[in-house]
C-alpha positions as CSV (number, residue, x, y, z in Angstrom):
1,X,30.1,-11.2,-3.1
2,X,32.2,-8.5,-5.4
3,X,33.7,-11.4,-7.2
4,X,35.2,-14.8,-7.7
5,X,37.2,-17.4,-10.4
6,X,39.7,-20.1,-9.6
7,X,42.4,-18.3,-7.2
8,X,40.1,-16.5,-5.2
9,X,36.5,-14.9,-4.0
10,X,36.1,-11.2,-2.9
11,X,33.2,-10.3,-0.1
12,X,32.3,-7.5,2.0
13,X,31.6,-8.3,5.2
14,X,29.6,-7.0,8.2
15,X,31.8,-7.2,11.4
16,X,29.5,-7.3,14.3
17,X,32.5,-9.0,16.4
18,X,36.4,-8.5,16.9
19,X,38.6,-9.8,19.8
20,X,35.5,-10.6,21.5
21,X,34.1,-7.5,21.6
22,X,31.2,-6.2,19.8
23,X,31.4,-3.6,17.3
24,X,29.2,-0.6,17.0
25,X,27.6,0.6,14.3
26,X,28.6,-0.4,10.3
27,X,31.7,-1.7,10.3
28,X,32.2,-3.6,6.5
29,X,35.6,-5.0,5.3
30,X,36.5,-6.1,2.1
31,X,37.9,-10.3,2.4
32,X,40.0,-12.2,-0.2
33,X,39.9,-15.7,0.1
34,X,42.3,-17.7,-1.4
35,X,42.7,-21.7,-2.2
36,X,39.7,-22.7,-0.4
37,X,37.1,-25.3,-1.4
38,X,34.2,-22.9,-0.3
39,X,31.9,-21.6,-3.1
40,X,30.9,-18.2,-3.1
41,X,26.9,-19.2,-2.5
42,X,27.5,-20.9,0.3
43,X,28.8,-17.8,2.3
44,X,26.7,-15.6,0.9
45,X,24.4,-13.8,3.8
46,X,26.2,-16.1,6.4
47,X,27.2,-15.5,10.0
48,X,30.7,-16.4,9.5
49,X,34.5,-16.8,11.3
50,X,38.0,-16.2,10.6
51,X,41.2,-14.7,11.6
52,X,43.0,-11.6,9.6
53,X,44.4,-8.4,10.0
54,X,42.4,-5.9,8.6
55,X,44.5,-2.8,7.1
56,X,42.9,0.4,6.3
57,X,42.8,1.0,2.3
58,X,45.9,3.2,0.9
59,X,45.3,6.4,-0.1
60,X,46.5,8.2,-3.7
61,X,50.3,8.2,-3.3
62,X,50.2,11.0,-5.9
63,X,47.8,14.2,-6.4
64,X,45.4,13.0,-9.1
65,X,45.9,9.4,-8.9
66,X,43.4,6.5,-8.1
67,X,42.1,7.4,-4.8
68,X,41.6,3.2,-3.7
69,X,40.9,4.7,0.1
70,X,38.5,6.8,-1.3
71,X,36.8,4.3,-3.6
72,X,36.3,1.8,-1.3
73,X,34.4,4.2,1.1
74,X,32.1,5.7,-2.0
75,X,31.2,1.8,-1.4
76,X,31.0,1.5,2.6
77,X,34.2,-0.5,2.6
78,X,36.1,0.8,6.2
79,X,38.8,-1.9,5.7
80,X,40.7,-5.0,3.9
81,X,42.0,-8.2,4.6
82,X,42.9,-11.6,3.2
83,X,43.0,-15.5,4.2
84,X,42.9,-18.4,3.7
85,X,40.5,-20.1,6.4
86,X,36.7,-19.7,7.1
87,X,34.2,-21.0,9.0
88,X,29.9,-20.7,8.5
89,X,28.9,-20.7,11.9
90,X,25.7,-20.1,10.2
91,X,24.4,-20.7,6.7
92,X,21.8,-18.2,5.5
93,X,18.0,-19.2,5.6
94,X,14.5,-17.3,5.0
95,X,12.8,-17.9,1.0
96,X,14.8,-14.8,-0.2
97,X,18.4,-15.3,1.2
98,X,17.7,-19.0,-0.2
99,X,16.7,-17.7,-3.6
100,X,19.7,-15.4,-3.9
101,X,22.0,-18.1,-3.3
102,X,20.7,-19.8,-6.4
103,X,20.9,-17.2,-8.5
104,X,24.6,-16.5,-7.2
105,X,25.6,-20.5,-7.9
106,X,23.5,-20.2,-11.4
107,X,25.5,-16.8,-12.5
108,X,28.5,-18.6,-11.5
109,X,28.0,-21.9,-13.4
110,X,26.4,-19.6,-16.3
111,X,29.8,-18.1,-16.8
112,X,31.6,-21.6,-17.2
113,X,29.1,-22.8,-19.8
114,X,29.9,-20.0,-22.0
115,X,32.5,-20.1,-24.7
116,X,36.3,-18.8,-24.2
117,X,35.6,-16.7,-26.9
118,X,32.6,-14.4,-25.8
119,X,32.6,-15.3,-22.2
120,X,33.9,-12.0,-21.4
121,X,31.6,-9.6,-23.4
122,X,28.6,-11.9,-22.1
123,X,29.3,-11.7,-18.7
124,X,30.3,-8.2,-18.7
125,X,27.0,-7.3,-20.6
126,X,24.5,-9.2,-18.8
127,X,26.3,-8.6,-15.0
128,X,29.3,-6.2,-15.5
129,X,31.7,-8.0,-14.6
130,X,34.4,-7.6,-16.7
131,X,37.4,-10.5,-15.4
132,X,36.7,-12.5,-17.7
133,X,37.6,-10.2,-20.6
134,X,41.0,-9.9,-22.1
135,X,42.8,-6.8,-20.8
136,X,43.6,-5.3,-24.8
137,X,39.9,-6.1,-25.8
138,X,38.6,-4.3,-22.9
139,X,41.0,-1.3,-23.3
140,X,39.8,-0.7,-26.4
141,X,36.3,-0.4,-25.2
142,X,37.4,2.0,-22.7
143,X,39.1,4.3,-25.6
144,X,36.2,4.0,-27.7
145,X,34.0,5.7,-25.1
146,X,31.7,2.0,-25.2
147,X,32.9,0.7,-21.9
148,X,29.7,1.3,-20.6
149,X,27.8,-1.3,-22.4
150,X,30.5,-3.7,-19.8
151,X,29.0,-2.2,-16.6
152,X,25.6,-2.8,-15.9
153,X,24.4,0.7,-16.4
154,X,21.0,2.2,-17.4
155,X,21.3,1.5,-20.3
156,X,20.9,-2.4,-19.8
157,X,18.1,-1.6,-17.4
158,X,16.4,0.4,-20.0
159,X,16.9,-2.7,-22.3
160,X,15.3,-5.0,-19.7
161,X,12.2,-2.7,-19.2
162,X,11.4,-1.9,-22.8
163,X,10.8,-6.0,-22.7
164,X,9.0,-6.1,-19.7
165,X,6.7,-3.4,-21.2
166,X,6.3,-5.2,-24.4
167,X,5.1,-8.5,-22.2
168,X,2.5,-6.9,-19.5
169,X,1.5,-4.2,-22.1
170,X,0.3,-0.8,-20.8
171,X,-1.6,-2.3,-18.0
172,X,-1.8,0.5,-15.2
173,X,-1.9,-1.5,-11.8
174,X,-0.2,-2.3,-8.5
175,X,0.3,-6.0,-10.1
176,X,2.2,-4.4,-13.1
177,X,4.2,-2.3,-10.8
178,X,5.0,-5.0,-8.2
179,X,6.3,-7.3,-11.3
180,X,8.3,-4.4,-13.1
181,X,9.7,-3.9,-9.8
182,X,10.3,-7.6,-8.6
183,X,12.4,-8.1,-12.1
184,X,14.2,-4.8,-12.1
185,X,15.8,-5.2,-8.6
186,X,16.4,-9.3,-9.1
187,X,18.5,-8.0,-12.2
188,X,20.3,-5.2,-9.9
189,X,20.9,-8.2,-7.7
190,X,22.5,-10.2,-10.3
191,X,25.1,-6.9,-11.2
192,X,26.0,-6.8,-7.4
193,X,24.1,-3.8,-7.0
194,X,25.8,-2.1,-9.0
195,X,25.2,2.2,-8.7
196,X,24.0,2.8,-11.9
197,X,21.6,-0.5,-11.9
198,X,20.0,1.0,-8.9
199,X,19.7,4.4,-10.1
200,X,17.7,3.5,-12.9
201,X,15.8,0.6,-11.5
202,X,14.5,2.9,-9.1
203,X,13.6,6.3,-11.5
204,X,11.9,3.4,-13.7
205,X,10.1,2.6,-10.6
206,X,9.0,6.2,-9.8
207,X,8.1,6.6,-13.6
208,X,5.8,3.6,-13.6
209,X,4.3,4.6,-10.2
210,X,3.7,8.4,-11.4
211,X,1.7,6.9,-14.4
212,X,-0.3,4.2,-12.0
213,X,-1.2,7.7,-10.3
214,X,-1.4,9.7,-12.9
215,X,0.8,12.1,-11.6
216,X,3.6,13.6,-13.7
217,X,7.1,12.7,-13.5
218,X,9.9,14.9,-13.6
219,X,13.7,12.8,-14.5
220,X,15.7,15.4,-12.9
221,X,13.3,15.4,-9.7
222,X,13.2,11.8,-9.5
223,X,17.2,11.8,-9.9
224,X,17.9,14.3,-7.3
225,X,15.7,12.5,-5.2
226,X,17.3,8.9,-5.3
227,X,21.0,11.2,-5.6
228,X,19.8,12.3,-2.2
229,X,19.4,8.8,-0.6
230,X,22.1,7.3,-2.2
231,X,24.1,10.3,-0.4
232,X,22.3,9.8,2.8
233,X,23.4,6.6,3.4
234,X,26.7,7.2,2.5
235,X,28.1,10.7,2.0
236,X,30.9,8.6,0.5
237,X,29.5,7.2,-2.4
238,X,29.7,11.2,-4.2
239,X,33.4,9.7,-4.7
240,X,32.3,6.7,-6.6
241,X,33.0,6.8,-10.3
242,X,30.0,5.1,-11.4
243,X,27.7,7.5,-9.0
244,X,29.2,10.7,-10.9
245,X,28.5,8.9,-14.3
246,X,25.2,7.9,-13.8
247,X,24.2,10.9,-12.9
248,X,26.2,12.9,-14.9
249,X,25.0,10.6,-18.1
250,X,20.9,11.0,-16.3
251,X,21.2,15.0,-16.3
252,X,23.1,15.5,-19.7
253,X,20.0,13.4,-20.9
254,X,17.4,16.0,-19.0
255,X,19.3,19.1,-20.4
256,X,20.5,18.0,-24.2
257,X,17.9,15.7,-25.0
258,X,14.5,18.6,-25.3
259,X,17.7,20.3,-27.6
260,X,18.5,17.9,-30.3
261,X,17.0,18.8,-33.6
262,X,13.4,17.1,-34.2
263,X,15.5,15.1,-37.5
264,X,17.8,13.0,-35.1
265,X,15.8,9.8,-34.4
266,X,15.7,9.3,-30.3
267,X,18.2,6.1,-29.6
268,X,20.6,8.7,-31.4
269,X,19.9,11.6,-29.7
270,X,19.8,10.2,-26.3
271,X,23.6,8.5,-27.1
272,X,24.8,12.0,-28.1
273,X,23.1,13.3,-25.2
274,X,25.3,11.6,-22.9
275,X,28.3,11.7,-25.2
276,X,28.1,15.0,-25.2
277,X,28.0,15.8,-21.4
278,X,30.5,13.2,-20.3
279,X,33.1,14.2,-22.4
280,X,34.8,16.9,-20.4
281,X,34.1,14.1,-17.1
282,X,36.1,11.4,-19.1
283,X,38.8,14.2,-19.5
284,X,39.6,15.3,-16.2
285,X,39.1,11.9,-14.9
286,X,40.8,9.7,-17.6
287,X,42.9,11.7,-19.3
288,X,41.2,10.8,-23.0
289,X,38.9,11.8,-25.3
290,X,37.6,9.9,-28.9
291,X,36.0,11.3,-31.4
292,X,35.2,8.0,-32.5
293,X,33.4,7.5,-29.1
294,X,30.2,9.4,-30.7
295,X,30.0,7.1,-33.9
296,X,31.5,4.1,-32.1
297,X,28.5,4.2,-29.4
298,X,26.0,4.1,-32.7
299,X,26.1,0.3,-33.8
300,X,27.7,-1.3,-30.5
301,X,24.8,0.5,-28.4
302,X,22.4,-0.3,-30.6
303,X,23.4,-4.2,-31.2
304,X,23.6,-4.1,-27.2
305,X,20.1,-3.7,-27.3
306,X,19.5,-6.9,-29.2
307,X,22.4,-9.2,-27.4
308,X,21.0,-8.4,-23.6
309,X,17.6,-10.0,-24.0
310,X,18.9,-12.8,-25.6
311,X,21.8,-13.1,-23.3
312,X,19.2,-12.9,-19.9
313,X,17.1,-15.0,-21.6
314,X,20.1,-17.9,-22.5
315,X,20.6,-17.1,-18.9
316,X,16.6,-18.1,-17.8
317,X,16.9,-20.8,-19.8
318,X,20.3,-22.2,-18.8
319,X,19.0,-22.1,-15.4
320,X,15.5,-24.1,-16.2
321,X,16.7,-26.4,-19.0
322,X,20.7,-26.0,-19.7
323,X,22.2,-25.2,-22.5
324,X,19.8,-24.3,-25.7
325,X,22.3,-24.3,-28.7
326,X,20.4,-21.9,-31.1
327,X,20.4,-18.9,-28.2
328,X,24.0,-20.0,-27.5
329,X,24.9,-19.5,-31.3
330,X,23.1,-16.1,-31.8
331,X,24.5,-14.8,-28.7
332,X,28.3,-15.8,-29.3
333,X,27.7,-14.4,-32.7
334,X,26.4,-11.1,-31.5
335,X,29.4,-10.8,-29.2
336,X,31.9,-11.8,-32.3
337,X,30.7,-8.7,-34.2
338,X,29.8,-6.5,-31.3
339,X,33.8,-6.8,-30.6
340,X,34.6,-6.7,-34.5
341,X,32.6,-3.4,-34.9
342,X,34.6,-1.6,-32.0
343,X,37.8,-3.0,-33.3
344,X,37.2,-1.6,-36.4
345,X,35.7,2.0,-34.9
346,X,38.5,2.8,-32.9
347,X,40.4,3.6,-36.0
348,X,43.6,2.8,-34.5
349,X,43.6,5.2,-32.5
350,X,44.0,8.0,-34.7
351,X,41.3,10.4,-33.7
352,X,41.9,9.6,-30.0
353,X,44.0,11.6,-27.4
354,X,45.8,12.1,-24.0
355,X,44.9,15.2,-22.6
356,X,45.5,16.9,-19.4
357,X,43.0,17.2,-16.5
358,X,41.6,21.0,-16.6
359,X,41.7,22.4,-13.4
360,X,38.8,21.8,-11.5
361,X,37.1,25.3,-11.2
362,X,37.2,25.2,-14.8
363,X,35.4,21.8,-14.9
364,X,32.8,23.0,-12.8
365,X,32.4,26.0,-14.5
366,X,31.6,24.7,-17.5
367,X,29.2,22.0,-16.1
């Protein structure tokens, strides 16, 4: 499921069958449906029918546009389509598949419990997606170099294990490991396995692993390495956006990081780490660049790391018990001034800029 609210839900599909005939190999399409009564759980991991045309993704119309063609196939994506009809031949069954759906229906009726107001800081937070945010508010993220904090990145899986650390201690086992990485890839479920989600889920995963061994673990091996598989699967995905950021972000923290003088506590470092070797990324790509993004990042990064364990665990709760008022009020809150603090950083834009794309020998020169 890529996404879903009143009008309509987004899917990818697996087509193992058109016009009767089977189809070899991988073959997913990307499927709006519109004004059904179908929830988004109940087709999820379903053998399912229905009658489109499926067009092939436009390309850039214009040298050094948005690429959608391109995009779509970073993510295995061959094709689109929309309609209006569906049929579950099949409804999805085994403990897992059964388990997912939940969590799909309790995401879902999560996001309508939660106020107007903060629904779309919350939800882009805790899951990354970012519909539910108003288009100026999120803007302003994006030119205040915090955006990130709205895709589930690794910095929200970082977040997550911290906690998990703090609540099984350092216990070196293959229980500890199997429950780090039970609750790491349940949250990288929730974000719609998102790339960056993944990526640090599973260099978490190796880190926790080496120390079970005692071997010694090596961030831009164990990058490299899940870089590698990522590419494997699909040569595609080196096209994808949030692939080049996460790794990007993952190496500037390698390289920078070991450089930063001893006087710089770490949460700063590690910000201006990947501040520092995005930067020139965000320019060729988006055309902008903030000086505020580097004191910007500061507090909302920072208050980040208090609001996403308070928003997954108003989530747990909501999804045991309902609605518990005192989590519901110190969450909203956060999200009030988490919103207020990067209104007030981005300085009216004063000490932000268009810029040109450099060429891109000079990008990758410099890099």
């Amino acid at each position: 499921i890529e996404s879903y609210d009143e009008e309509k839900i987004s899917f990818v599909i697996n087509v193992n069958k058109a016009d009767g005939k089977e189809i070899k190999g991988r073959s997913n399409v990307l499927i709006n449906l519109y004004e059904s009564d179908i929830q988004p759980w109940q087709i999820f991991k379903a053998f399912v029918k229905f009658e489109c045309t499926v067009n092939t993704p436009e390309a850039a119309s214009n040298p050094g546009c948005f690429d959608y063609r391109k995009h779509l196939l970073s993510r295995g994506i061959t094709g689109k389509g929309s309609i209006k009809e569906i049929y579950i031949e099949e409804s999805s069954s085994g403990l897992i598949n059964n388990l997912q759906q939940r969590l799909l229906k309790a995401r879902y009726s999560f996001s309508l419990s939660v106020s107007e107001e903060s629904r779309g800081i919350l939800m882009g937070l805790l899951f990354g997606e970012t519909d539910f945010l108003d288009e100026d508010i999120y803007e302003e993220f994006r030119n205040n170099g915090t955006a990130h904090i709205l895709a589930v990145s690794g910095l929200h899986v970082g977040i997550l294990y911290i906690w998990i650390k703090k609540l099984i201690g350092k216990r070196k086992s293959l229980l500890s490991l199997a429950v780090v990485a039970m609750i790491l890839f349940t949250y990288c479920f929730l974000s719609m396995w998102s790339i960056s989600a993944v990526r640090a889920s599973c260099m978490i995963i190796m880190a926790v692993y080496a120390s079970y061994r005692d071997r010694r673990y090596d961030m831009l091996t164990a990058g490299s390495f899940i870089a590698l598989i990522m590419i494997v699967q699909n040569p595609y995905v080196v096209f994808n956006t949030g692939f080049q950021m996460s790794f990007i972000a993952v190496t500037s923290v390698a390289f920078f990081l070991k450089r930063m003088p001893s006087g710089i506590p770490d949460s700063i470092a590690l910000m201006i780490s990947v501040n520092l070797g995005l930067c020139l990324y965000q320019i060729y790509v988006f055309n902008y660049f903030s000086l505020s993004s580097f004191a910007a990042n500061i507090p909302v990064v920072y208050l980040a790391g208090i609001i996403v364990p308070f928003s997954l665990l108003r989530f747990i709760t909501y999804y045991v018990l309902g609605n518990v008022e005192f989590l519901e009020i110190i969450t909203d809150s956060l999200a009030y001034v988490i919103m207020r603090i990067n209104e007030i950083m981005s300085f009216d834009g004063k000490i932000s800029w268009d810029i040109t794309s450099p060429p891109l020998w000079m990008v990758i020169l410099l890099y």
